[in-house]
Structures are given as structure tokens and as C-alpha cells.
N, C-alpha and C positions, 0 to 999 in steps of 0.2 A: 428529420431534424438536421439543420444546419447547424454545426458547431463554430462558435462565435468568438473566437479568442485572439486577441493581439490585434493589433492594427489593419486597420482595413475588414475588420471582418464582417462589415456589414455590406460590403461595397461587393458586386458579383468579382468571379476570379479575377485576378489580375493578367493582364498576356504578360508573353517573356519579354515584351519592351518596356511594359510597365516596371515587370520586375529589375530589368535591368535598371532603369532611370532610378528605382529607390537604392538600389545596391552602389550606385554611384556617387547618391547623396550619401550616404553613410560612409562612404570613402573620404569624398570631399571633404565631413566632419572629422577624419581622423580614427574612426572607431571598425574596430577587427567584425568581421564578418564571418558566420556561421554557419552552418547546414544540421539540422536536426530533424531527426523522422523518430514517428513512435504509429504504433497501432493501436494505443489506448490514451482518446484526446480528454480523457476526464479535468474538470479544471485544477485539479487537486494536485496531477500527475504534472510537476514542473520537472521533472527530469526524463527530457527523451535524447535517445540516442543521438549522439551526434556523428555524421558524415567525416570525417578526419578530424582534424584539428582548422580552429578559426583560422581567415588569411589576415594577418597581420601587416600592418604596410602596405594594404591593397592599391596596388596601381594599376592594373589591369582590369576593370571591372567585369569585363565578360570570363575572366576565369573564374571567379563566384559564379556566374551563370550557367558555365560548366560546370560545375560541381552539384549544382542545383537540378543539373538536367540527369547527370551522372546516380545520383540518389533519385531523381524519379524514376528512371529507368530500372534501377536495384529494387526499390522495394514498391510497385506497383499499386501496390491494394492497403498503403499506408498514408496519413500526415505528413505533410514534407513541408517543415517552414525556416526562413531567414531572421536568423537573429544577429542583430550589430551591440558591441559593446564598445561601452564608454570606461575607460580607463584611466580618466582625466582626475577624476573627484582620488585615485588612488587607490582605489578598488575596479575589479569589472562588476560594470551595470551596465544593465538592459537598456541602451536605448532605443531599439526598435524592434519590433519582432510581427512577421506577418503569416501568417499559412499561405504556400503556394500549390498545393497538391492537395485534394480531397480523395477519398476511396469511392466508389461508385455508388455506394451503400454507407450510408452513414451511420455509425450507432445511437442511437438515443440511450437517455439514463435520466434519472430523476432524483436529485437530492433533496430528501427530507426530511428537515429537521427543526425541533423545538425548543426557542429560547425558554431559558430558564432564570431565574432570580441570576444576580451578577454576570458573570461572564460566560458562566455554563451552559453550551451545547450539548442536546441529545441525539445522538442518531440513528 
């Protein structure tokens, strides 16, 4: 099972030029850049670890690149994706977020569950 989350994730891997070329555009917009890894891609789990702290003011784009390669290297047999925030609206929001690292072994999982009268999920 491929896990299908965030941007691009229909699209096969990205290379590091790819990666790099979107980490540029999200400079270009102004918005802080991210490094997060997690070993559990469930879509529910919106909080994975993050790599340091975002690059704020990014003017160097390949030092995001470095950091990206830097956590690929650290956690091997994990998720490794780029998230850029938009800071503009006065809050951080996501405005971009892709997977660049898969495990070699993907986990599969199945959620199922049944609507009920109004708003109420079963699971």
C-alpha cells in the first residue's frame, strides 16, 4: 500500500531537484519551511516529529535540503516529509506539505467505519 498524503502523493518520488525546486518556491512565497518524520503515516496522526525547528527567512534553499537529507539519513526506515507555513492570514498554516522519504515496507491499515443518524461516527 502506498500512502497517499499531502501533495504530490500520487506522483512517483520526487528527486532532490525536484525537492529542491518546491522548497524554493515556498521561499520565494515567504513561508517557513519544515522537516518532519514519523513511523506511524495514519491519516489521523497529524503530529509527527519535527527535525529542528522550521527555517524562517529561508534564503538559502539548499540548506532545507540539507536538513532533509540530514533526517533521511537519522531515521532510515521512517516518513520524512516537507512542510512550508504561511504565516500571512496571522496564524501558521500549511501551505504545502509533501512526503519525501518512504520505508521500504509500507504499512497498510483499514479504517472502518459507520455513519450513523447526524454527525455520529462508529468505529
Amino acid at each position: 500500500m502506498r500512502v497517499t498524503q499531502g501533495t504530490f502523493s500520487y506522483l512517483p518520488d520526487l528527486t532532490d531537484n525536484e525537492i529542491l525546486a518546491q522548497i524554493e518556491y515556498a521561499a520565494d512565497q515567504g513561508w517557513a519551511v519544515g522537516v518532519e518524520h514519523t513511523d506511524d503515516p495514519h491519516p489521523r496522526n497529524v503530529y509527527w516529529d519535527m527535525w529542528g525547528l522550521p527555517l524562517f527567512d529561508l534564503v538559502e534553499p539548499g540548506l532545507a535540503l540539507d536538513k532533509v537529507n540530514a533526517c533521511r539519513a537519522a531515521n532510515p526506515a521512517s516518513y520524512v516529509r516537507v512542510t512550508a507555513y504561511d504565516a500571512s492570514l496571522g496564524r501558521q498554516t500549511t501551505a504545502l506539505s509533501f512526503i519525501v522519504q518512504r520505508p521500504a515496507v509500507e504499512p497498510s491499515f483499514v479504517l472502518d467505519r459507520t455513519d450513523e443518524g447526524g454527525f455520529t461516527l462508529r468505529l
